[in-house]
C-alpha positions in Angstrom: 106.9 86.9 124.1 110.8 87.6 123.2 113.0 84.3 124.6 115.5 86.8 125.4 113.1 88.7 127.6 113.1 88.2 131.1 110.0 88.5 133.3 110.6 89.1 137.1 107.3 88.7 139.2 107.2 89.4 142.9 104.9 87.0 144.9 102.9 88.6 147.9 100.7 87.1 150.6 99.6 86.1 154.1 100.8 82.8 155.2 99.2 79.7 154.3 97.5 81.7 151.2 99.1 79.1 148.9 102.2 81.2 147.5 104.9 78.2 147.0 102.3 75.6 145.7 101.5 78.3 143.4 105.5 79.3 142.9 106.7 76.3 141.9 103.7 75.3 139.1 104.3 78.6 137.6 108.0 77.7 137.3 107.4 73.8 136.6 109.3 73.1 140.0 108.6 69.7 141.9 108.4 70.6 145.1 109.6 67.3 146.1 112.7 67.2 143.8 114.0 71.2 144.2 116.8 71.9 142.0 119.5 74.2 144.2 120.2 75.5 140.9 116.9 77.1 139.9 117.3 79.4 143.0 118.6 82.1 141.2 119.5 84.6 143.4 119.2 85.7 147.7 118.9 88.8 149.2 118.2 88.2 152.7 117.1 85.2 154.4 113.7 86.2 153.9 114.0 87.3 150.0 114.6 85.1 147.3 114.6 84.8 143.6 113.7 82.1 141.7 114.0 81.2 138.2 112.1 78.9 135.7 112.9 75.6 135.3 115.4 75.2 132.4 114.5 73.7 129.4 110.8 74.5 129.5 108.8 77.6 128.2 108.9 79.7 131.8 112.8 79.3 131.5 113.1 83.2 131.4 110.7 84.1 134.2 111.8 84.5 138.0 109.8 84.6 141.0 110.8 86.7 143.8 109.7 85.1 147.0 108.3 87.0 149.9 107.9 86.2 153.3 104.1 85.7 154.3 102.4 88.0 156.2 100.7 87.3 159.5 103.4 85.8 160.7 102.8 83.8 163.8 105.9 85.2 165.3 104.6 88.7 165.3 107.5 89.7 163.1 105.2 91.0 160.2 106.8 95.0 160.6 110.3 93.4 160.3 109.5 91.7 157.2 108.2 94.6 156.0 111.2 96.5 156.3 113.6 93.6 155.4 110.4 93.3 152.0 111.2 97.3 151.1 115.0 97.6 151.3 115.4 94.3 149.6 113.6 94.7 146.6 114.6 98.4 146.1 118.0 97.3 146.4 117.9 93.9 144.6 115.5 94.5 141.8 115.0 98.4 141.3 113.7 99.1 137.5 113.4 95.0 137.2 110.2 94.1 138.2 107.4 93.8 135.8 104.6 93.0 138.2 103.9 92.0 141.9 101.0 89.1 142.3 99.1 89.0 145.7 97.5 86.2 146.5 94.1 85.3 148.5 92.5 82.0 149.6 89.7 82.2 147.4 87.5 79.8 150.5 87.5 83.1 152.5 84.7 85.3 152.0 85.2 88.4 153.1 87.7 90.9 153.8 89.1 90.6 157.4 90.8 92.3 159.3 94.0 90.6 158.9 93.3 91.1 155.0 92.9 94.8 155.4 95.9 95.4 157.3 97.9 94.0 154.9 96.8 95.9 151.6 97.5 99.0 154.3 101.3 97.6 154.1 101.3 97.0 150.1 100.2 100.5 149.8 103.0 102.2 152.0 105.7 99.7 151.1 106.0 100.8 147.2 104.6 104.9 147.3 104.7 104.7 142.8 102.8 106.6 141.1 101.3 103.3 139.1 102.1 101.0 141.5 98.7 99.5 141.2 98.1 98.8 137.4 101.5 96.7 137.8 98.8 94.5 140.7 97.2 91.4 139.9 95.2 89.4 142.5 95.4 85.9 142.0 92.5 83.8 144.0 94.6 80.6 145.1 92.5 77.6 146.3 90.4 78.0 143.0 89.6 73.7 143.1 90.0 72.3 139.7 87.6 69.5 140.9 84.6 72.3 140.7 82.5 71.5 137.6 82.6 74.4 135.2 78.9 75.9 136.0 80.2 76.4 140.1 83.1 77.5 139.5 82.1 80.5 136.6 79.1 81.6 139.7 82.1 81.5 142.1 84.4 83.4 139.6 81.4 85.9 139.2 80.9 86.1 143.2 84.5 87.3 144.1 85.0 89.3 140.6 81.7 91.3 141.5 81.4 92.8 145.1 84.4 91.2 146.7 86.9 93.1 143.9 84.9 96.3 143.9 85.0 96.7 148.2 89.2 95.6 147.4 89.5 98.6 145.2 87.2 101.2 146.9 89.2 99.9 150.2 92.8 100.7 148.6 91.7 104.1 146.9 90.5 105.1 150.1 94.4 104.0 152.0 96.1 105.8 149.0 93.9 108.6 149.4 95.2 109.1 153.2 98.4 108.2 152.4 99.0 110.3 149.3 97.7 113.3 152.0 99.5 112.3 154.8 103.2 111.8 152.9 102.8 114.1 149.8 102.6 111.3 147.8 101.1 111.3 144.2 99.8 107.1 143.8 97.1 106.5 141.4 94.2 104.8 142.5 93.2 101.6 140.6 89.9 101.6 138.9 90.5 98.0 138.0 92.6 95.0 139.3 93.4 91.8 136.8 92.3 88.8 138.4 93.4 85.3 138.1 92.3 81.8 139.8 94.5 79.3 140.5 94.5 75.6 142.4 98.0 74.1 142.4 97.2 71.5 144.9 98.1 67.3 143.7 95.1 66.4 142.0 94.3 63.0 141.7 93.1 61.6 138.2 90.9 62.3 136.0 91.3 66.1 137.3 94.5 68.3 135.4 95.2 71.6 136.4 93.5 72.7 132.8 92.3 75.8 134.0 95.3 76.3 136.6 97.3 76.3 133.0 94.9 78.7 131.5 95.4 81.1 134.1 98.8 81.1 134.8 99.8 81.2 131.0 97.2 84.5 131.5 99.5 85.6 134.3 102.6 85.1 132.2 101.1 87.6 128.7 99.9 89.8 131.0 103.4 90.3 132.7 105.5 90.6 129.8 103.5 93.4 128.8 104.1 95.3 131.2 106.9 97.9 131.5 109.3 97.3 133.9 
């Protein structure tokens, strides 16, 4: 990846999912030491942009933070709104990929899940909207030995992907008719696993690394 390049992810996901555990080890941010300065830029009070902690390899990537969904509040259309206008007006022709994140610990998709990749689909009608996707599976305990966590990894990269993906071709099939729109349906999602909990020793967030240096190739492939 080019230095000079800079990578602009937008983070997505129902509250208490895990997104600013998982923001700040992607950007090498203590959460209990945050530097005013690595909050790069604001849109609204519930849009934000943050940047990578300078000095370190992730110095050129940004995280846009979004506001979770599900909010207890019942203000989940309103972020929605404040979501759509922000990041057309803030980031058009910037982004290089949105990450939406699941508690890997719940096993099926609920309602509440299914209602929100219903927003994701209307809030961002592109054509290839979805191969710019990835679904990262927070939660993803470091502390499971190798042999659980592959069968776990195979469990929600089996039938829980494939019922995601025939779910949001079947919204972007109603949508597309119902709006004239023209999105492609995904065929495939890339999927990540993460646990960016405190870990107490011997466990290191080995395979949280792995992933997220995944997360970072991936994105800087990607056209913006």
């Amino acid at each position: 990846m080019n230095k000079n390049s800079n990578i602009k992810i937008v983070l997505i996901g129902s509250t208490g999912e895990g997104k600013s555990c998982f923001r700040n080890h992607l950007l090498k941010i203590d959460e209990n030491k945050f530097i005013e300065s690595n909050k790069a830029e604001s849109c609204t009070e519930d849009l934000s942009c943050l940047r990578g902690k300078k000095g370190t390899e992730v110095e050129n990537i940004y995280v846009i933070d979004t506001p979770g969904f599900n909010d207890s509040k019942g203000r989940d259309e309103d972020f929605i709104k404040k979501l759509t206008k922000g990041l057309r007006s803030n980031y058009h022709d910037q982004i290089n990929c949105f990450l939406i994140l699941f508690n890997i610990n719940k096993s099926r998709l609920s309602l509440e899940l299914k209602k929100n990749l219903y927003y994701y689909c209307l809030m961002f009608p592109i054509k290839d909207f979805w191969s710019h996707v990835g679904i990262v599976f927070s939660f993803s305990y470091e502390y499971f030995p190798d042999e659980q966590f592959e069968i776990f990894k195979k469990e929600k990269t089996g039938d829980f992907i494939t019922e995601l993906i025939e779910l949001i071709k079947s919204y972007i099939e109603d949508i597309n008719n119902l709006n004239g729109f023209d999105i492609n349906k995904p065929e495939k999602l890339n999927v990540f696993f993460t646990d960016c909990g405190k870990l107490v020793p011997p466990f290191t967030h080995k395979r949280t690394d792995q992933e997220i240096k995944k997360i970072i190739e991936w994105s800087s492939k990607l056209p913006k």
